[in-house]
N, CA, C and O atoms as a GROMACS GRO file, in nm:
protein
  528
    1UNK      N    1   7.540   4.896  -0.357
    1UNK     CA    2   7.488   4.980  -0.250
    1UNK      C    3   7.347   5.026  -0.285
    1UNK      O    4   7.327   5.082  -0.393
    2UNK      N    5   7.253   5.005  -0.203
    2UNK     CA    6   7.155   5.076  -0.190
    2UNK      C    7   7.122   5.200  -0.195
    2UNK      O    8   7.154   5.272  -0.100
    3UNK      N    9   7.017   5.278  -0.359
    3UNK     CA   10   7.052   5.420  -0.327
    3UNK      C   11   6.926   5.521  -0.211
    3UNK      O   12   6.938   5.627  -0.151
    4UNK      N   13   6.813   5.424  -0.222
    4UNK     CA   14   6.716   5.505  -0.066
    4UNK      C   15   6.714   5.430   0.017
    4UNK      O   16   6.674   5.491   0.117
    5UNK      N   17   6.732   5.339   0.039
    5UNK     CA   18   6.796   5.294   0.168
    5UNK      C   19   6.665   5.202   0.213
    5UNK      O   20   6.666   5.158   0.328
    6UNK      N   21   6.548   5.172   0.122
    6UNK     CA   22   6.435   5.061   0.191
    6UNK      C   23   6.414   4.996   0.090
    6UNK      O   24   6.374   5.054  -0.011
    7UNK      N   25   6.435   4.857   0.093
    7UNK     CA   26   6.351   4.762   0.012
    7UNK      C   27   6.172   4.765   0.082
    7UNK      O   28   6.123   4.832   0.174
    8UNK      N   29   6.119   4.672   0.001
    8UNK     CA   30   5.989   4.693  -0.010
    8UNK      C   31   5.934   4.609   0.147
    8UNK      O   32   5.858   4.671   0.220
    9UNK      N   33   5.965   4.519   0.172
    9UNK     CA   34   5.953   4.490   0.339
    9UNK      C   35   5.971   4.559   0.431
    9UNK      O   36   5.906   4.540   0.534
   10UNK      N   37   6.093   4.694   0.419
   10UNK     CA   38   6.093   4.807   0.497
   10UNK      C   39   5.986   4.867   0.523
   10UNK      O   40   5.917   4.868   0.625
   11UNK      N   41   5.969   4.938   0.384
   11UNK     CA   42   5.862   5.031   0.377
   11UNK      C   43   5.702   4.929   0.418
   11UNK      O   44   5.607   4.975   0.482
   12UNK      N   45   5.710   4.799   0.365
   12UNK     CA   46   5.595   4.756   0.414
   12UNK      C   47   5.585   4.783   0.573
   12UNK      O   48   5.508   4.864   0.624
   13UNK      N   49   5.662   4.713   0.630
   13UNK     CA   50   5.664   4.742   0.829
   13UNK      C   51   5.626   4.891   0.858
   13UNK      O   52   5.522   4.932   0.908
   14UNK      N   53   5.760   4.980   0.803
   14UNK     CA   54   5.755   5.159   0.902
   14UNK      C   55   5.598   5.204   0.846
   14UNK      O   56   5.532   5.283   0.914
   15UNK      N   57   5.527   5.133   0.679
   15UNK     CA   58   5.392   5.208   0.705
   15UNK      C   59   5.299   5.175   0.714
   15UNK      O   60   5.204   5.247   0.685
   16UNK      N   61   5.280   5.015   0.774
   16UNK     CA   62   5.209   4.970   0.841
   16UNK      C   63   5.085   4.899   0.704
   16UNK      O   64   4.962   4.903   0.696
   17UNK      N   65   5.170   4.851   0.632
   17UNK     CA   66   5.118   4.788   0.530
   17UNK      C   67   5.149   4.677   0.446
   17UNK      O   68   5.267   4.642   0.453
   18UNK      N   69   5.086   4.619   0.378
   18UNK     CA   70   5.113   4.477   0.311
   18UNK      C   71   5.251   4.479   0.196
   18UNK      O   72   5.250   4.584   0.134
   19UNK      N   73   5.348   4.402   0.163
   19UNK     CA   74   5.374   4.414   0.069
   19UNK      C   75   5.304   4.398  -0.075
   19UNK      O   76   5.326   4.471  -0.171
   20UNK      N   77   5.245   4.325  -0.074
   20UNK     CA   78   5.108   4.349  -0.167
   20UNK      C   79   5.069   4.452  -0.156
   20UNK      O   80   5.118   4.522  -0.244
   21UNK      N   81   4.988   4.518  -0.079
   21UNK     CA   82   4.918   4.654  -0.092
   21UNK      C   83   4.992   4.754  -0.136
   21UNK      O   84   4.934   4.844  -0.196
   22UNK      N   85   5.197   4.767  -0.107
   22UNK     CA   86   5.261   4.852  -0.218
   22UNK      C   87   5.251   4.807  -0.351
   22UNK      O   88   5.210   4.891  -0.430
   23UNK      N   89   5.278   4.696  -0.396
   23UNK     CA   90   5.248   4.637  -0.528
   23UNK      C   91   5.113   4.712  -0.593
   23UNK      O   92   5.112   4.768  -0.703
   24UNK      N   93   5.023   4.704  -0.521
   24UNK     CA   94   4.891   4.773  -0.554
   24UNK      C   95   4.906   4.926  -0.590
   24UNK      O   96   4.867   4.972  -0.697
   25UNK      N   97   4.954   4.987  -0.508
   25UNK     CA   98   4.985   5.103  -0.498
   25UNK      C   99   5.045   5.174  -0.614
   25UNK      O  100   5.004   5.279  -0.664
   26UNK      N  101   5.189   5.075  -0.664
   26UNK     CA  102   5.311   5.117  -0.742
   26UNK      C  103   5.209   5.052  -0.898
   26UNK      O  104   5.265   5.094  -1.000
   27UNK      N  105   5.115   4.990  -0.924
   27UNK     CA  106   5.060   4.914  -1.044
   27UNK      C  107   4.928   5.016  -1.076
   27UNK      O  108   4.872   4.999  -1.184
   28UNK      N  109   4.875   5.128  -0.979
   28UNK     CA  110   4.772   5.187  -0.969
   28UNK      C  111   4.870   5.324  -0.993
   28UNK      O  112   4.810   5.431  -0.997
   29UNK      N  113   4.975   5.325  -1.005
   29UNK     CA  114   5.044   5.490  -1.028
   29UNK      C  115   5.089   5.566  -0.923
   29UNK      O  116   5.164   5.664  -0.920
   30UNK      N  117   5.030   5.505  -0.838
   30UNK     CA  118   5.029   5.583  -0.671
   30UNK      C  119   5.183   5.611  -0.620
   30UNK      O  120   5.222   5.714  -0.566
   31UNK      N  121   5.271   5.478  -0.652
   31UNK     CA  122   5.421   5.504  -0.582
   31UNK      C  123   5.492   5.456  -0.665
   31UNK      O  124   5.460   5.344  -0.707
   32UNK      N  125   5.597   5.512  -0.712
   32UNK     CA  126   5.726   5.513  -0.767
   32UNK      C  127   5.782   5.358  -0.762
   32UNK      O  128   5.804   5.292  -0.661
   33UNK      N  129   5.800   5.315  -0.906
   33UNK     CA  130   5.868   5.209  -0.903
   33UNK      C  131   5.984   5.206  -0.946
   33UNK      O  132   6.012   5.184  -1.064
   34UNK      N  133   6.064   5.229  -0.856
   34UNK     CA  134   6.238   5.246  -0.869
   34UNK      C  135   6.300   5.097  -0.840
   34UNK      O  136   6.265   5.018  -0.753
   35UNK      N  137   6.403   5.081  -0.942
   35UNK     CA  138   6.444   4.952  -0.873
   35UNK      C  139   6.625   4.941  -0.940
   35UNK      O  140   6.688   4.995  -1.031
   36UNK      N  141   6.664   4.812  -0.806
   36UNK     CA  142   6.796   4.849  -0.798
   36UNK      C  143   6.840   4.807  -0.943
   36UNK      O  144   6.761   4.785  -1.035
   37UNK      N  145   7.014   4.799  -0.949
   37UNK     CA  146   7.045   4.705  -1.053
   37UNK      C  147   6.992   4.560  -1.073
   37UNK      O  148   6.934   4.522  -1.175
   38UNK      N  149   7.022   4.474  -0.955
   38UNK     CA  150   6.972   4.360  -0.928
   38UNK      C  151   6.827   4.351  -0.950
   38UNK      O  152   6.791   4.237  -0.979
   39UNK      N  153   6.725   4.446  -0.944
   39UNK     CA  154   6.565   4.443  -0.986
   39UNK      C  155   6.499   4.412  -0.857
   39UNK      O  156   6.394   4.348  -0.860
   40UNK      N  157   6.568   4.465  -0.699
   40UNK     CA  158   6.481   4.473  -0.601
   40UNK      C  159   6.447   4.608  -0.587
   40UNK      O  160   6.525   4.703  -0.593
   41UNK      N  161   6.289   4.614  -0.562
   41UNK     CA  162   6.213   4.759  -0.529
   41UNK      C  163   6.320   4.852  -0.416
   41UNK      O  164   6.381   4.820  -0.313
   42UNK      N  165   6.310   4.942  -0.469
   42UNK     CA  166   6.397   5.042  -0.393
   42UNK      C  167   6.292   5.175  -0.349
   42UNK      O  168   6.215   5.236  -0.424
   43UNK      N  169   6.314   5.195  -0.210
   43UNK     CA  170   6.233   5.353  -0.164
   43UNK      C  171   6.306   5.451  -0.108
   43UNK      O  172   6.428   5.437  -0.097
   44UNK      N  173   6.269   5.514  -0.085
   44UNK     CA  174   6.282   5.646  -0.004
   44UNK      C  175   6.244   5.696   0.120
   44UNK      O  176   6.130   5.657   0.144
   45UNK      N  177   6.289   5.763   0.210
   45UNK     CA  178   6.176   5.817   0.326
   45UNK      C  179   6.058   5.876   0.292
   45UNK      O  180   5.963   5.868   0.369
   46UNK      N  181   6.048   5.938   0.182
   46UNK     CA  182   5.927   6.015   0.134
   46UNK      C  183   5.834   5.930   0.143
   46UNK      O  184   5.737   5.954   0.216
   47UNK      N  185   5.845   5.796   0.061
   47UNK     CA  186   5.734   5.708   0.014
   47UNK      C  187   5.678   5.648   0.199
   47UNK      O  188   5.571   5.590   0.221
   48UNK      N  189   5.762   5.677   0.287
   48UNK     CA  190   5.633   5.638   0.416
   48UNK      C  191   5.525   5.716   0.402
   48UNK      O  192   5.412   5.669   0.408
   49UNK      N  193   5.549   5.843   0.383
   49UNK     CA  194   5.446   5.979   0.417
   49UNK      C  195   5.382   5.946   0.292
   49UNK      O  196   5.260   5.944   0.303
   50UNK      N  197   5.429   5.916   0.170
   50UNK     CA  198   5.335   5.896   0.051
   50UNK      C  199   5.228   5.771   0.096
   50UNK      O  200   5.105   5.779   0.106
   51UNK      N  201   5.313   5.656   0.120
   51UNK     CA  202   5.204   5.566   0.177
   51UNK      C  203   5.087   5.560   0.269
   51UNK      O  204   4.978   5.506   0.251
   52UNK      N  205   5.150   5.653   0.418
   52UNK     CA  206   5.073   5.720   0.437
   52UNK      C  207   4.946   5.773   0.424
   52UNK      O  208   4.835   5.732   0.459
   53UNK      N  209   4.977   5.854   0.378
   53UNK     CA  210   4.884   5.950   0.229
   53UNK      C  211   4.770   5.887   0.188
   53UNK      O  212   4.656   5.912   0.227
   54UNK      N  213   4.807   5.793   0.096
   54UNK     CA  214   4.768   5.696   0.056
   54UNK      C  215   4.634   5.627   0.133
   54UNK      O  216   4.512   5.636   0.115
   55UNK      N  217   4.721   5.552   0.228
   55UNK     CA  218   4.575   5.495   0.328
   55UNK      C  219   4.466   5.580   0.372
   55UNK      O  220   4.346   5.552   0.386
   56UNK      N  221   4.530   5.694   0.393
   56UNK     CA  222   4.445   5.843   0.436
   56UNK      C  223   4.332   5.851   0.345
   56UNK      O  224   4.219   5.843   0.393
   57UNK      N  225   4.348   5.866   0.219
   57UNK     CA  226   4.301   5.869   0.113
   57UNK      C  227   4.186   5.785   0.120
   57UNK      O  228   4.072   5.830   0.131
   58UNK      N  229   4.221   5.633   0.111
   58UNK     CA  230   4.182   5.525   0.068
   58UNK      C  231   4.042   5.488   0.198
   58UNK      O  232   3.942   5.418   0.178
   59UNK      N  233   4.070   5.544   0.295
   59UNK     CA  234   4.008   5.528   0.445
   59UNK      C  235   3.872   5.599   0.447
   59UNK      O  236   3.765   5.566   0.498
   60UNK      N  237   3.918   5.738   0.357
   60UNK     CA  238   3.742   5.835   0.378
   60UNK      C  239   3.717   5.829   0.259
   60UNK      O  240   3.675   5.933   0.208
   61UNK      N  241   3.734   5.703   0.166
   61UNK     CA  242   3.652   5.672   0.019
   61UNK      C  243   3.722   5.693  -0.081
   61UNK      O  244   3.690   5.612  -0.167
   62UNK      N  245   3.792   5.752  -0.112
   62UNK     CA  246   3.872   5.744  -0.215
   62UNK      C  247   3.896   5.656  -0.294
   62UNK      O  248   4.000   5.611  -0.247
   63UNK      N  249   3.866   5.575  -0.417
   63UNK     CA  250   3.934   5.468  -0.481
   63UNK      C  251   4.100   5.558  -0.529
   63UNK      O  252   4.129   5.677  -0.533
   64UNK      N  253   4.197   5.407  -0.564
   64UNK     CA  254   4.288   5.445  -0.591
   64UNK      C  255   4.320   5.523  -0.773
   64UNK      O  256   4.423   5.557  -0.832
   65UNK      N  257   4.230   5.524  -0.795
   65UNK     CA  258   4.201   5.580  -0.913
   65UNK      C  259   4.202   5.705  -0.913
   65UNK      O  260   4.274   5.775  -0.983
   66UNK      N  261   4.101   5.751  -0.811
   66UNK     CA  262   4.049   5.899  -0.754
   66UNK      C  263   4.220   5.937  -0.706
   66UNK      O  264   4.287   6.018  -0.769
   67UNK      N  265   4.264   5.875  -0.605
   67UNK     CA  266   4.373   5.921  -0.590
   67UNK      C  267   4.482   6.005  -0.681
   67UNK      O  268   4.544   6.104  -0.643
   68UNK      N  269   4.490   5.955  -0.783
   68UNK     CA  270   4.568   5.998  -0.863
   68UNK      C  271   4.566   6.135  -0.908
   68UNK      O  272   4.656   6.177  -0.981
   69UNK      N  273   4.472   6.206  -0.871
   69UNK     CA  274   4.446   6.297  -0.876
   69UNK      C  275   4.506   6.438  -0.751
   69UNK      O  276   4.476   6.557  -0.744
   70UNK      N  277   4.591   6.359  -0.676
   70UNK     CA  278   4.623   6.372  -0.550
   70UNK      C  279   4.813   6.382  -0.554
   70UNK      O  280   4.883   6.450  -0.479
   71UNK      N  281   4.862   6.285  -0.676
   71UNK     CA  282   4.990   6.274  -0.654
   71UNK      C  283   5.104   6.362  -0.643
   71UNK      O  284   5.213   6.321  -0.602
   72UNK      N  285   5.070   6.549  -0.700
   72UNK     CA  286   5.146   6.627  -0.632
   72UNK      C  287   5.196   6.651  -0.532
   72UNK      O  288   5.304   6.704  -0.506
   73UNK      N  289   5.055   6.579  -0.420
   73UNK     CA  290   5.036   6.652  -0.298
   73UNK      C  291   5.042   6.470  -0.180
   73UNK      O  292   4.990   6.481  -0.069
   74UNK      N  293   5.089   6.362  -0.208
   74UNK     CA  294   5.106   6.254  -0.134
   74UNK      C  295   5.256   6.301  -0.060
   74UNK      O  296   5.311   6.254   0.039
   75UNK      N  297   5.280   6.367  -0.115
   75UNK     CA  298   5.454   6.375   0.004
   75UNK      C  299   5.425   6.442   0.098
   75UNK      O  300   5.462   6.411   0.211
   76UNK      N  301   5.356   6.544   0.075
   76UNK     CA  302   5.327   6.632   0.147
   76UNK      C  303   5.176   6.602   0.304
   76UNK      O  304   5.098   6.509   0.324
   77UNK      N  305   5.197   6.710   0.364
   77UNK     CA  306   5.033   6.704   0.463
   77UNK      C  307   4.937   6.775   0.395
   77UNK      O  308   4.897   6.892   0.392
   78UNK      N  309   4.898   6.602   0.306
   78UNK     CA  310   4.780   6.642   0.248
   78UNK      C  311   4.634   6.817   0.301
   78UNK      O  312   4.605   6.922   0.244
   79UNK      N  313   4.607   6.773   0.384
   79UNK     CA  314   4.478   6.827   0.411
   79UNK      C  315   4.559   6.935   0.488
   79UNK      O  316   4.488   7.035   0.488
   80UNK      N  317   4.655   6.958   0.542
   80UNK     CA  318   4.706   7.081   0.651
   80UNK      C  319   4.820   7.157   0.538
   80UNK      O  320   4.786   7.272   0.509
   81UNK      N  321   4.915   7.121   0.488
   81UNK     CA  322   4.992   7.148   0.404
   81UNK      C  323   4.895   7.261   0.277
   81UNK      O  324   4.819   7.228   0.186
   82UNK      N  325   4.952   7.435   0.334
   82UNK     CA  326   4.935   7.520   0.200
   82UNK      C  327   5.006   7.446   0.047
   82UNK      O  328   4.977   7.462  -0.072
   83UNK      N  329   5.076   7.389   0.093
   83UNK     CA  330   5.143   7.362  -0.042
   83UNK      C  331   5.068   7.303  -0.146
   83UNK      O  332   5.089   7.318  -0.267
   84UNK      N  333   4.969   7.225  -0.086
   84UNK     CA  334   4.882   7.121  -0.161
   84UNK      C  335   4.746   7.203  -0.188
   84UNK      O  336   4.650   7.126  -0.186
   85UNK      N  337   4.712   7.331  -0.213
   85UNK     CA  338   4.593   7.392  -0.280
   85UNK      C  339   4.528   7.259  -0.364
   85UNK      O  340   4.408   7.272  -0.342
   86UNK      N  341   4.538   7.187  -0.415
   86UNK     CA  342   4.517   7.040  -0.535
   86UNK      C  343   4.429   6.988  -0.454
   86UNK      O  344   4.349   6.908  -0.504
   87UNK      N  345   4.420   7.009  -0.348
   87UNK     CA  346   4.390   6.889  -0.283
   87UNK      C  347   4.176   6.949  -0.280
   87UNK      O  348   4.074   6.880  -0.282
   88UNK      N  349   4.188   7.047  -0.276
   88UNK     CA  350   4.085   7.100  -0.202
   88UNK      C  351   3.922   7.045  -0.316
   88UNK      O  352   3.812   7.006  -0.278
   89UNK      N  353   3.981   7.067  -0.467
   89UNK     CA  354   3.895   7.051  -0.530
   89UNK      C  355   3.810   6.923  -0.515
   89UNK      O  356   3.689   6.917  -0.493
   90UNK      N  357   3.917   6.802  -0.533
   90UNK     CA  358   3.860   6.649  -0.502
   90UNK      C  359   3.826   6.606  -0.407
   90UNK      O  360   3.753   6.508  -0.417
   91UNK      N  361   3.862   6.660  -0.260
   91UNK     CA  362   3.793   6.649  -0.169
   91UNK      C  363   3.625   6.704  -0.176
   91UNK      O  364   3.524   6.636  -0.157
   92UNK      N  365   3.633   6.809  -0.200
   92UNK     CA  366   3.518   6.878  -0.209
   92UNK      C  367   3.442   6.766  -0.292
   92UNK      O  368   3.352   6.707  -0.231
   93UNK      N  369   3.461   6.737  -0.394
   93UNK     CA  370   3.369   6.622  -0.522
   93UNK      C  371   3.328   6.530  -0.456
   93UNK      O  372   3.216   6.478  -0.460
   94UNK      N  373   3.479   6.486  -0.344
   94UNK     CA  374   3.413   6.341  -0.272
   94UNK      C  375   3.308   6.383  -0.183
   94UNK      O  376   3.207   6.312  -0.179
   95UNK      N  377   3.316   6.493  -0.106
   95UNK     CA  378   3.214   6.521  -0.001
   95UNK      C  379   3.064   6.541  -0.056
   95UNK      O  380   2.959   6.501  -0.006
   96UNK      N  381   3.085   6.618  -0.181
   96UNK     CA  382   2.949   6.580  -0.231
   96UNK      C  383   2.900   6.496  -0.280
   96UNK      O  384   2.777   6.506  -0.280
   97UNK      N  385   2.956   6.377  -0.343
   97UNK     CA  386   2.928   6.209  -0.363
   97UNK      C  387   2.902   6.169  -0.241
   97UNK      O  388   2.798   6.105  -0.229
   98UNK      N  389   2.971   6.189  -0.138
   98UNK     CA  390   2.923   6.075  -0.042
   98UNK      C  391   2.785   6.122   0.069
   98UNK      O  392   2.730   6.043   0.146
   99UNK      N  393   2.738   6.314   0.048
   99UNK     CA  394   2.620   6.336   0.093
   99UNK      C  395   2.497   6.290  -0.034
   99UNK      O  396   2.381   6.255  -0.012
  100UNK      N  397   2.538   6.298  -0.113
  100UNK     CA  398   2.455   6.265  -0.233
  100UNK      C  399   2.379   6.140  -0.202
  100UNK      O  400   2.256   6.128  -0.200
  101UNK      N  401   2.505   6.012  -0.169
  101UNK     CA  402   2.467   5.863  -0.125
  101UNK      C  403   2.400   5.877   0.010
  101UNK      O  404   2.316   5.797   0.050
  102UNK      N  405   2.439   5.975   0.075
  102UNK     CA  406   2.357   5.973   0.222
  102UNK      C  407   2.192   6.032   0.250
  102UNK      O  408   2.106   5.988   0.326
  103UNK      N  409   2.191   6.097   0.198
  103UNK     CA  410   2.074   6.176   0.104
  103UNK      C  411   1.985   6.034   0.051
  103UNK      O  412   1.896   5.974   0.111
  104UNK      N  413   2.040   6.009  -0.071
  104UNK     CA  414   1.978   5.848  -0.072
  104UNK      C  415   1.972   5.752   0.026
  104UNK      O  416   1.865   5.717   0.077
  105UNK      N  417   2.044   5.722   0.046
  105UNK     CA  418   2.003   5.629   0.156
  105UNK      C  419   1.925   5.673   0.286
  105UNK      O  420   1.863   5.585   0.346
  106UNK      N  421   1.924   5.791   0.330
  106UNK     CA  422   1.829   5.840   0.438
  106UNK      C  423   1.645   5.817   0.334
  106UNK      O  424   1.552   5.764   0.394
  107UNK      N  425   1.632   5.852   0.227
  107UNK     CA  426   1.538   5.867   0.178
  107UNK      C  427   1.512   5.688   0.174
  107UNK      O  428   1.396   5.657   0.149
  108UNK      N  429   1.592   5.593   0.192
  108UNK     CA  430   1.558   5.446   0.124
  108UNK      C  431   1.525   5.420   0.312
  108UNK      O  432   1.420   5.363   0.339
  109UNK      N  433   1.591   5.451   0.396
  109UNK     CA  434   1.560   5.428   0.518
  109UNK      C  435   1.416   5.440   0.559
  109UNK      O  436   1.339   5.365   0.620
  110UNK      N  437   1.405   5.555   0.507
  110UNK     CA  438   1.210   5.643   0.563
  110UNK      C  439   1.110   5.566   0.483
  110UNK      O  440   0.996   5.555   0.529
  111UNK      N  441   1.138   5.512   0.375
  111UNK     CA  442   1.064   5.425   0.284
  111UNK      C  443   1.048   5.253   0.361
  111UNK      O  444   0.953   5.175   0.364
  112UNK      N  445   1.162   5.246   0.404
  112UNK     CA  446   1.171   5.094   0.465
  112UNK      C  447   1.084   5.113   0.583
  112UNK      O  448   0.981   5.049   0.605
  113UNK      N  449   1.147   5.227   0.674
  113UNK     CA  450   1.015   5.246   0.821
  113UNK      C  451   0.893   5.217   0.773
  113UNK      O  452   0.829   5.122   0.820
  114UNK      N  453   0.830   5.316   0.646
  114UNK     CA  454   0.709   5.311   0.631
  114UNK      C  455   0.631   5.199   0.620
  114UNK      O  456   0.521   5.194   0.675
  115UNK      N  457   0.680   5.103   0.549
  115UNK     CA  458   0.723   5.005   0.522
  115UNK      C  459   0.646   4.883   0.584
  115UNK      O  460   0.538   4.828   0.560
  116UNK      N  461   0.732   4.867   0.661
  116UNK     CA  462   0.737   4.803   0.802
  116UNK      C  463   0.639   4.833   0.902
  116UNK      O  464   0.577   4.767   0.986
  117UNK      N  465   0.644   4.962   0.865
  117UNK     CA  466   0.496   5.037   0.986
  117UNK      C  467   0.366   4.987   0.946
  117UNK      O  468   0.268   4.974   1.020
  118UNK      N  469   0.378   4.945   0.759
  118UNK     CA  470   0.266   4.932   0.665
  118UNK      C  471   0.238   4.793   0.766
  118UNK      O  472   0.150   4.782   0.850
  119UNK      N  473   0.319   4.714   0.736
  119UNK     CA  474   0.312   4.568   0.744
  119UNK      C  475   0.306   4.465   0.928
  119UNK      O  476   0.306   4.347   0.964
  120UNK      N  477   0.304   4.577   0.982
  120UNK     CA  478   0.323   4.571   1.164
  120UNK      C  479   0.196   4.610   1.207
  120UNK      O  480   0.139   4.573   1.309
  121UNK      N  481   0.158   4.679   1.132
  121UNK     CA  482   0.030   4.800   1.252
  121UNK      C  483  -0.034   4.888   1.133
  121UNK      O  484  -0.038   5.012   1.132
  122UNK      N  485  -0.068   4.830   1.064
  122UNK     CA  486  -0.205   4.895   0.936
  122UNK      C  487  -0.153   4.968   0.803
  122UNK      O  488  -0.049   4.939   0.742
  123UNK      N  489  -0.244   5.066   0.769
  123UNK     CA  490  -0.254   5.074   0.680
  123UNK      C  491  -0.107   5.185   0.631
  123UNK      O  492  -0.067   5.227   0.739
  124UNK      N  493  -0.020   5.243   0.524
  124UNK     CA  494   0.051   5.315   0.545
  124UNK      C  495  -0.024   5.431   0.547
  124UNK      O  496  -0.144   5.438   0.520
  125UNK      N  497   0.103   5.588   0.604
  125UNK     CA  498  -0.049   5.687   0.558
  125UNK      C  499   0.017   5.806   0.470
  125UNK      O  500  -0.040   5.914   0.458
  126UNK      N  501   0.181   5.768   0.390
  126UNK     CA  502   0.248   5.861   0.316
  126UNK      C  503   0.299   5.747   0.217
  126UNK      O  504   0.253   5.633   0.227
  127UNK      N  505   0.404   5.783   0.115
  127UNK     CA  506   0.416   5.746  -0.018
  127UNK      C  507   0.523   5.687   0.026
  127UNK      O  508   0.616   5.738   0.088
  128UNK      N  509   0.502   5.527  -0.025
  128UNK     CA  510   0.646   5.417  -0.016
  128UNK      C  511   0.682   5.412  -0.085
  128UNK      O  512   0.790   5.446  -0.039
  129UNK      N  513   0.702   5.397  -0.185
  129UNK     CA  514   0.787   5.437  -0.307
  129UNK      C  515   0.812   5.519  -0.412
  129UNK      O  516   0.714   5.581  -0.453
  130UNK      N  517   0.940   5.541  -0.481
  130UNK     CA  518   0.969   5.664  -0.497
  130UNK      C  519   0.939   5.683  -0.660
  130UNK      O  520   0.984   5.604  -0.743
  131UNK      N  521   0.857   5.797  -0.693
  131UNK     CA  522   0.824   5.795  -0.829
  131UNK      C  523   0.944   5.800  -0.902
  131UNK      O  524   1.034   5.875  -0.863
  132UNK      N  525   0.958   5.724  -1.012
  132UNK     CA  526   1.078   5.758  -1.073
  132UNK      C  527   1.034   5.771  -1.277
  132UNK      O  528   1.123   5.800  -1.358
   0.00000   0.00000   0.00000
């Protein structure tokens, strides 16, 4: 008898994901590798919402690495869920990594205009590249 009631094709379908990509998941720390007597992957209902989670994660930048940092709080609603206080710090880190990169790249954008403006229509008339 089956003791959570999904092999790994289950859970692949209800969360809308690869069986590979649980493999990924369960080899990265992310999900529980339970398995029967026979040695087929065994889940839970939890692990949809963990999987879930997961893609959530994985969608606004997160590597699955970063994740791990997260695994108290994958059962749970991440970002709405009081329960998950955990959550708030690494979000915050990612939000400032990814204005950090935007920041850069707005600054590599204004350099390329100039650029281009140099090489279209005369002379430039501010600084194309960035002292470093």
């Amino acid at each position: 008898m089956r003791r959570g009631g999904m092999r790994i094709g289950e859970l692949a379908e209800r969360a809308g994901v690869t069986r590979r990509a649980l493999r990924y998941y369960e080899a990265h720390g992310l999900l529980p590798d339970r398995r029967t007597a026979n040695g087929y992957r065994d889940y839970d209902e939890r692990a949809v919402r963990r999987v879930d989670n997961i893609r959530r994660l994985l969608s606004v930048g997160f590597t699955a690495e970063e994740i791990v940092e997260f695994l108290p709080c994958l059962e749970s609603e991440i970002v709405l869920d009081p329960v998950c206080p955990d959550s708030a710090e690494p979000i915050a880190r990612k939000l400032s990594a990814v204005q950090s990169t935007l920041d850069e790249l707005t600054e590599t954008r204004d350099r390329l205009a100039a650029l281009l403006a140099a090489v279209t229509s005369g002379p430039v008339t501010g600084p194309v590249s960035k002292a470093g």
